[in-house]
C-alpha positions in Angstrom: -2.4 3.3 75.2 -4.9 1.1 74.6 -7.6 2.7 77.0 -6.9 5.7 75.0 -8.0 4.1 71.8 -11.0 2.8 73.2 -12.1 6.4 74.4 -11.7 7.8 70.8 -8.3 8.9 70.6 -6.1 8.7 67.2 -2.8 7.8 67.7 -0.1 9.7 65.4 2.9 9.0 63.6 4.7 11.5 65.9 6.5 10.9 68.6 7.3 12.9 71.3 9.8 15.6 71.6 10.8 14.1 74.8 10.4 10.6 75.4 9.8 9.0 71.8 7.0 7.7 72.5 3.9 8.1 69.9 1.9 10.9 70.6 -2.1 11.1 70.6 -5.3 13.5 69.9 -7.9 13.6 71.4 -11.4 14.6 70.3 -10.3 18.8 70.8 -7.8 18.3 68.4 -5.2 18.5 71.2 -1.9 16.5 70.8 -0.2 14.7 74.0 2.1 12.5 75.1 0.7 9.5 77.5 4.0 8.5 78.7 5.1 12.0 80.0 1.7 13.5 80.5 2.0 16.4 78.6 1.1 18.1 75.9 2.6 18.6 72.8 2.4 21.9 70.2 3.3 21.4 66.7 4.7 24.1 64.3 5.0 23.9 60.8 8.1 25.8 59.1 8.8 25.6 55.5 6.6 22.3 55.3 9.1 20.6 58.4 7.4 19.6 60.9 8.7 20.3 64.2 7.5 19.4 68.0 8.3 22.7 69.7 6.5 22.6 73.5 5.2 20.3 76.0 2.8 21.1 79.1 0.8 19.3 82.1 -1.9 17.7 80.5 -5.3 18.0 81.6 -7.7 15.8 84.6 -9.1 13.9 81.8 -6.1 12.5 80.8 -4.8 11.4 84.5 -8.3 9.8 84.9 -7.0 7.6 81.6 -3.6 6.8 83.2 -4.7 6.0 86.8 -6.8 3.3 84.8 -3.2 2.4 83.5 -1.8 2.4 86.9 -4.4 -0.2 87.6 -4.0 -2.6 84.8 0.0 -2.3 85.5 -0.9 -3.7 89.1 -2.9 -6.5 88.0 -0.2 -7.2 85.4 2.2 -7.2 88.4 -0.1 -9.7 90.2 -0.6 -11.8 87.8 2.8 -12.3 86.9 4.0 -13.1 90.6 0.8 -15.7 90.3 2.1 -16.9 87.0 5.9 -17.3 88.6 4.7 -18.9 91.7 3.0 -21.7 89.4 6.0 -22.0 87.5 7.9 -23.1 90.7 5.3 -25.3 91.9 5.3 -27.1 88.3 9.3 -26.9 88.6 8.9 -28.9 91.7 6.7 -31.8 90.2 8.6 -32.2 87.5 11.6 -32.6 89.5 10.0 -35.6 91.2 8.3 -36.9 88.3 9.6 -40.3 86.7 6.4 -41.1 84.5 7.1 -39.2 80.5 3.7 -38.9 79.9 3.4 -35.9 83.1 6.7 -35.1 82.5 5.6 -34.0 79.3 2.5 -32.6 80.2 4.2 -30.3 83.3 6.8 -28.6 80.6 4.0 -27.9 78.2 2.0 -26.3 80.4 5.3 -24.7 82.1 6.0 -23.4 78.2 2.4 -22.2 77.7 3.0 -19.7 81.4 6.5 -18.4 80.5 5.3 -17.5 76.6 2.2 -15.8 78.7 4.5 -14.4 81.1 6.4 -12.8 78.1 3.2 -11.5 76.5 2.3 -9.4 79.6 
């Protein structure tokens, strides 16, 4: 969603018809979903607002979300990285008498697990 932003899309307070996810326009004036890839028609009836249709969106958008599919596999690789420290700090601190690294290996393990979270 982000990428989309950064290209000049406007994220609305819609969501989808489908998946409930918040829908986007893009510089057409078109309205789509990200999450399911299609797009979405809007019809107004007696001032309601309803979300009536959804079809394949276009290349343009699936250029967008393979650069998704890319960050979601560097996300993926950096948390097995992250995970793998986690167990080598785990290890340390299971052999460490001295407080002073003690202290030092469970901050640093807090400071991965909160990143770990964020990702």
């Amino acid at each position: 969603m982000a990428n989309l932003l950064k290209s000049g899309y406007t994220m609305l307070n819609l969501a989808c018809p489908i998946c409930n996810n918040p829908l986007f326009r893009n510089k057409e004036k078109e309205i789509f979903c990200p999450i399911c890839k299609k797009k979405v028609v809007i019809v107004k009836e007696n001032s309601n607002t309803n979300l009536i249709k959804s079809q394949e969106v276009s290349n343009n958008f699936q250029e967008l979300s393979e650069e998704s599919t890319d960050i979601k596999e560097l996300k993926k690789r950096v948390k097995k990285v992250i995970h793998s420290k986690i167990e080598f700090l785990c290890n340390k601190l299971e052999n460490e008498d001295q407080l002073e690294k003690i202290s030092s290996i469970i901050n640093i393990i807090n400071l991965l697990f909160n990143f770990y979270k964020k990702i």
